[in-house]
C-alpha positions as CSV (number, residue, x, y, z in Angstrom):
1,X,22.3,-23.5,8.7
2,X,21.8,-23.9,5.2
3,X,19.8,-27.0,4.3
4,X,18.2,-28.6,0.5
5,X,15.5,-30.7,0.0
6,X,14.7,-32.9,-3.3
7,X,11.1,-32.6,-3.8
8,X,9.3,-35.4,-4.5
9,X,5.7,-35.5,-6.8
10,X,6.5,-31.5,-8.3
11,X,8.1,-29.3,-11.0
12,X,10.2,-28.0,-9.1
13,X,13.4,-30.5,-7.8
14,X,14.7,-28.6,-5.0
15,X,13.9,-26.6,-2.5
16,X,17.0,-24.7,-0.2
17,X,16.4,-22.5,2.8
18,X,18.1,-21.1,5.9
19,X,17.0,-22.5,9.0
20,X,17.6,-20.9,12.2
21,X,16.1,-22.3,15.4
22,X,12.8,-22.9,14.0
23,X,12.8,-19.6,11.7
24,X,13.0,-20.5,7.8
25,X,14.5,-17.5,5.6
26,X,16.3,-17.3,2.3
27,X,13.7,-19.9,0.4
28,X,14.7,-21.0,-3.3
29,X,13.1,-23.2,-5.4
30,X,14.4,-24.9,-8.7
31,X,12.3,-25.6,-11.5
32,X,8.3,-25.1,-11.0
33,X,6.2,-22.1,-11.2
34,X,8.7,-19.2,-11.1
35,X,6.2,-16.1,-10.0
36,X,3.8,-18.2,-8.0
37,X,7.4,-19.6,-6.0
38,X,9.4,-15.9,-6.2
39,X,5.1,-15.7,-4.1
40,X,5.5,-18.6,-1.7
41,X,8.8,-17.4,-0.6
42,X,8.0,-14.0,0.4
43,X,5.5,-15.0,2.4
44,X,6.8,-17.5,4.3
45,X,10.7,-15.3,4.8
46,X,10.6,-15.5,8.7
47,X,7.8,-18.0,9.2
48,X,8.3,-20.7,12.0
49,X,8.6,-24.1,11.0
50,X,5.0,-24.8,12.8
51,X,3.7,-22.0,10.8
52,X,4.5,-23.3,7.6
53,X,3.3,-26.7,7.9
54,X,0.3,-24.8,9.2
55,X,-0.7,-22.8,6.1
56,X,0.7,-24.9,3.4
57,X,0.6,-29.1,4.8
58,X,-1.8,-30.7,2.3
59,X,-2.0,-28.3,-0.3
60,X,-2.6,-30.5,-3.4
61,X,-1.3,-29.3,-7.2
62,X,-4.2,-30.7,-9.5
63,X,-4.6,-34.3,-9.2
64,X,-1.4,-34.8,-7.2
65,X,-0.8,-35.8,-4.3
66,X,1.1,-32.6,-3.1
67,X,2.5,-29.3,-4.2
68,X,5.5,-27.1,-4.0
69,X,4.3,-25.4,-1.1
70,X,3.3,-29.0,0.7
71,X,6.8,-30.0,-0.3
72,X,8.5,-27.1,2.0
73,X,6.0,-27.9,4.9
74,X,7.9,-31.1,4.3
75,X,11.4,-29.5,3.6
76,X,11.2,-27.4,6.7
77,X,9.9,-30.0,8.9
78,X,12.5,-32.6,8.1
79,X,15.5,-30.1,8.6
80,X,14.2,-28.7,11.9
81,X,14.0,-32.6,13.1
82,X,17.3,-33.1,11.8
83,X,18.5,-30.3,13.3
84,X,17.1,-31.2,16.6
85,X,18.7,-34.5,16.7
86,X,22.7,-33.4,16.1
């Protein structure tokens, strides 16, 4: 299912993403770092919801509080519940 997240804190304002089961695909961000996102979402293409949060929960962009990638740990995590709860 197809899902988007309005970041919070970032450059970027949204994130949208496939989730299947717990297997995230088909990232896009809007807005931010174009080259380091293009980055992020290659790597994480196939990633579990646990493994996201596990590599990129926390991350901090300068002196904020989060990042684009802690934003998708977020994204991810909050679909996945969602989708657990239908």
């Amino acid at each position: 299912m197809r899902y988007s997240y309005q970041t919070h804190g970032t450059c970027s304002q949204q994130i949208d993403f496939d989730l299947d089961g717990d297997v995230v695909s088909n990232i896009e961000f809007y807005g931010g770092c174009n080259g380091n996102l293009k980055g992020i979402c290659s790597l994480c293409d196939g990633m579990t919801v646990d493994e996201i949060e596990d590599h990129l929960k926390g991350i901090q962009c300068g002196f904020k509080p989060t990042s684009c990638p802690d934003q998708l740990a977020t994204a991810v995590r909050a679909a996945y519940e969602q989708s657990e709860n239908k």
